[in-house]
C-alpha positions as CSV (number, residue, x, y, z in Angstrom):
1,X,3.9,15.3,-23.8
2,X,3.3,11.5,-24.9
3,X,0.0,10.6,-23.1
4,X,0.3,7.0,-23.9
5,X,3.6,6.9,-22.9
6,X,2.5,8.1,-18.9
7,X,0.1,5.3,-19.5
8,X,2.3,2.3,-20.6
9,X,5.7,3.0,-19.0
10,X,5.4,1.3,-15.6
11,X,5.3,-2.3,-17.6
12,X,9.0,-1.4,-18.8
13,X,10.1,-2.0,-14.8
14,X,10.7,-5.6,-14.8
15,X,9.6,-5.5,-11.4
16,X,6.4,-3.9,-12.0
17,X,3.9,-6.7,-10.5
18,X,5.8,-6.2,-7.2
19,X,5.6,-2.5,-7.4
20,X,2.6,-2.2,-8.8
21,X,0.8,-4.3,-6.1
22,X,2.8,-2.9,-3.3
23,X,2.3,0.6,-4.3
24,X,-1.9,-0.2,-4.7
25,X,-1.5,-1.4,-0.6
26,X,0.5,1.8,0.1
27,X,-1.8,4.1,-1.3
28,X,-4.8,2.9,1.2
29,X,-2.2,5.1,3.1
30,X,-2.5,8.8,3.4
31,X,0.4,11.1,1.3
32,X,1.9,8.0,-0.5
33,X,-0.8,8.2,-3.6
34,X,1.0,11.7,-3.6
35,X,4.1,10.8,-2.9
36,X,4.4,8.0,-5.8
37,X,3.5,10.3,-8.3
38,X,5.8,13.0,-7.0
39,X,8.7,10.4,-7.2
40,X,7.5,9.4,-10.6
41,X,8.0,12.9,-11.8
42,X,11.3,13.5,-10.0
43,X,12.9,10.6,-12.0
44,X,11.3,11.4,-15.5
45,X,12.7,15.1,-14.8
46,X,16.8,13.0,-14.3
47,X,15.8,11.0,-17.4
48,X,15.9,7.5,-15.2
49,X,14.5,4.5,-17.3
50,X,12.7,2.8,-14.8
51,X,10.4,5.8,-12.4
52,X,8.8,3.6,-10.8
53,X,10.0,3.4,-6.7
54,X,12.1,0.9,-5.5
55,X,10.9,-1.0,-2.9
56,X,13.7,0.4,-0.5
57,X,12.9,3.5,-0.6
58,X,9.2,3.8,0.7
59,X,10.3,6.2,3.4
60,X,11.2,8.8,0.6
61,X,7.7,8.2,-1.1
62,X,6.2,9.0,1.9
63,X,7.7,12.1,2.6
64,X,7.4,13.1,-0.5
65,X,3.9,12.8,-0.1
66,X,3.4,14.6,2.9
67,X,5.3,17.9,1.3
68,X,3.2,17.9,-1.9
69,X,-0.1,17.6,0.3
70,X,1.0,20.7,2.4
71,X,2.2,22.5,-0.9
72,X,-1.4,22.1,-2.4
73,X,-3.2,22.8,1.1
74,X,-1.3,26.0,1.0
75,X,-2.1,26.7,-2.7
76,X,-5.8,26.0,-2.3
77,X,-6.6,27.4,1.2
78,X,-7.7,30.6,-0.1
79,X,-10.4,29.0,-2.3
80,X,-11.8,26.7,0.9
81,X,-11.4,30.5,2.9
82,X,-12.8,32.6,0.1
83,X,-15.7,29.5,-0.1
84,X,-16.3,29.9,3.4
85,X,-16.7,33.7,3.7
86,X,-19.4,33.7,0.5
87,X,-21.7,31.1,2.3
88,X,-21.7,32.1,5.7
89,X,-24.4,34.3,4.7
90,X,-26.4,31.1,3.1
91,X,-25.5,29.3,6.6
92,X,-26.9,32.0,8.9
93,X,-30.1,32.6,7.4
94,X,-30.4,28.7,6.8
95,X,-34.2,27.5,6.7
96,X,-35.7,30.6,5.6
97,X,-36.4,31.7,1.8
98,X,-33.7,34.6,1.6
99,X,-31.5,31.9,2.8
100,X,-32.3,29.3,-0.5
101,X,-31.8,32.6,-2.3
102,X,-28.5,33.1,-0.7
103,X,-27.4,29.0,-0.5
104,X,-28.0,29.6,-4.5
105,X,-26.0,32.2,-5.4
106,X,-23.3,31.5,-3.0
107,X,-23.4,27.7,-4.9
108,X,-22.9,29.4,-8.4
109,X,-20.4,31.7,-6.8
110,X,-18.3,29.1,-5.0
111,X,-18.5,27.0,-8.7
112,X,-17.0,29.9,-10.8
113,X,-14.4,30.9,-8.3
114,X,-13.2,27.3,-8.5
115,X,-12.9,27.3,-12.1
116,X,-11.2,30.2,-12.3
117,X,-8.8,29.7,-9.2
118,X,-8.4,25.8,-10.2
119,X,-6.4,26.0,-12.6
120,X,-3.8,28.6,-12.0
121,X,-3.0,26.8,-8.4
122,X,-3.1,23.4,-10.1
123,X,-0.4,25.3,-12.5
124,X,1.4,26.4,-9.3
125,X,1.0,23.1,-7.8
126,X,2.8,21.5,-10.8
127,X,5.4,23.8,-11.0
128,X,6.3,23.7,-7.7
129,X,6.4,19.9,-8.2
130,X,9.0,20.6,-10.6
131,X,11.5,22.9,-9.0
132,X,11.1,20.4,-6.5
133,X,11.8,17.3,-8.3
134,X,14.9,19.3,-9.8
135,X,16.6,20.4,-6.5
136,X,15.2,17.9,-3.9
137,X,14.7,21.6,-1.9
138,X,11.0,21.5,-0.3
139,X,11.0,25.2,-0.5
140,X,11.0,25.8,-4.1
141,X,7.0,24.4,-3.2
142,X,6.7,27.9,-1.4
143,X,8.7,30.5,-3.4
144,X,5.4,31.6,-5.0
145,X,6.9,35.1,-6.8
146,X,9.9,32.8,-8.7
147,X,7.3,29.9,-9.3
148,X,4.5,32.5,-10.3
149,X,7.1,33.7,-13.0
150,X,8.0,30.6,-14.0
151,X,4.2,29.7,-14.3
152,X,3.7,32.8,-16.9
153,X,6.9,31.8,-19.4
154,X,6.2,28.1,-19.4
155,X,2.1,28.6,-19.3
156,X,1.6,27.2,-22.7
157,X,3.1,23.3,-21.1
158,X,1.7,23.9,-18.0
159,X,-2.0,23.7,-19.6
160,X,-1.8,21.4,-21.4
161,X,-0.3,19.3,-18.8
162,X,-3.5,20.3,-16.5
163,X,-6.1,19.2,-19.8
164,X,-3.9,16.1,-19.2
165,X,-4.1,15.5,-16.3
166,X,-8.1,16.2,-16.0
167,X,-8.3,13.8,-18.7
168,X,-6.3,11.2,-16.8
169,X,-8.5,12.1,-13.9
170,X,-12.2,11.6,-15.7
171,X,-10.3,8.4,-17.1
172,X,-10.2,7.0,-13.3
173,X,-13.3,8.4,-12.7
174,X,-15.0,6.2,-15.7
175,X,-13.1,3.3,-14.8
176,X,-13.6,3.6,-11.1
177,X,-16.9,1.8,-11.2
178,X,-16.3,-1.3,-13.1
179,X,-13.5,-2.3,-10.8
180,X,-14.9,-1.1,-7.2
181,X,-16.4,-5.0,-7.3
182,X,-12.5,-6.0,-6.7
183,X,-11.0,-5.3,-3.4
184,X,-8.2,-3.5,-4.6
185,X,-9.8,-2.0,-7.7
186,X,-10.4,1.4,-6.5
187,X,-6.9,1.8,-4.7
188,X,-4.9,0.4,-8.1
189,X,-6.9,2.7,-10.0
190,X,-5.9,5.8,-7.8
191,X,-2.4,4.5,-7.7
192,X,-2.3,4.1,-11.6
193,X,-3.4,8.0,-11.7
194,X,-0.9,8.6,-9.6
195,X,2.3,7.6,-11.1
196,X,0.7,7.9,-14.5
197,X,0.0,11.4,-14.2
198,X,3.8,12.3,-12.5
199,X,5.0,11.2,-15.7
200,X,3.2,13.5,-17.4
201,X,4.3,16.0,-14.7
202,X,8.0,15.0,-15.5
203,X,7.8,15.1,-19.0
204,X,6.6,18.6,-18.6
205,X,9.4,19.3,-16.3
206,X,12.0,17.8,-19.0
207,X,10.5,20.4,-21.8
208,X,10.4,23.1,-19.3
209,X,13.7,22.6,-17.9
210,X,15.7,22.8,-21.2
211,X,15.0,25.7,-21.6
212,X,17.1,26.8,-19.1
């Protein structure tokens, strides 16, 4: 995967002020953040030049969006359940010393659950993203036993494309700050992530693809 590349291509569109500012607006909106870099990913997979969104085709984007955010609520909904079920006992005894006790350990629990549960549904997550972008089929989001498969035999891609996209993510994060003085700094930062990280999600797709 070519890092810099996720980072420079959206300045090969010679529309890219236009797209660039409009998707910044869009993403104020909920699922289109989501749905960009879905899109992005979907055209890097069919080897298109220029990933970035037309301008006619916003209702797509959404949509796109809205699938991908109910994919990854489904995919992470066991953590927020498994999360709940440890500190209930925290909540219950709240205000006494057995429940700081409790509100500790279920902290350090919750923490190394999401580590370890992160990362294989962020691997599910992408590969879903995938199969997706390959067959314009929302289901292939919820065929978890042919997506868990494919998770195992293209593992190797699909971490490094999560260190990736963690990278891309404590990039934003750094960033963030500097340009939260501009009105639209925060939202062209999380827009840039966005389409920045699909493309690393559609270059992953490309390498994982050919091999079948």
């Amino acid at each position: 995967m070519d890092f810099g590349r996720a980072l420079s291509f959206p300045f090969d569109d010679k529309e890219w002020p236009v797209k660039v500012i409009l998707g910044t607006l869009l993403s104020l909106v909920p699922f289109f953040a989501q749905g960009y870099q879905v899109r992005v990913a979907r055209s890097v997979v069919r080897g298109e030049k220029r990933p970035l969104p037309s301008t006619d085709r916003l209702g797509e984007v959404f949509v796109d969006g809205v699938i991908m955010a109910a994919a990854a609520f489904v995919y992470f909904l066991p953590l927020v359940l498994i999360a709940c079920v440890i500190a209930l006992p925290a909540i219950l005894t709240d205000g006494s010393s057995l429940g700081g006790l409790l509100a500790a350990c279920a902290g350090c629990c919750v923490v190394l659950l999401a580590l370890l549960y992160a990362i294989p549904a962020l691997m599910l997550t992408f590969m879903g993203m995938i199969r997706y972008a390959e067959t314009g089929n929302f289901s292939e989001y919820f065929r978890v036993g042919a997506l868990i498969r494919d998770t195992r035999q293209n593992a190797g891609v699909l971490v490094v494309l999560v260190m990736y996209v963690f990278l891309f993510g404590l990039l934003a994060a750094l960033v963030a700050p500097f340009v939260a003085v501009l009105i639209v700094g925060v939202p062209l930062v999380n827009f840039y992530y966005h389409v920045a990280t699909g493309h690393l999600i559609g270059q992953a797709g490309r390498m994982i693809l050919v091999e079948y």
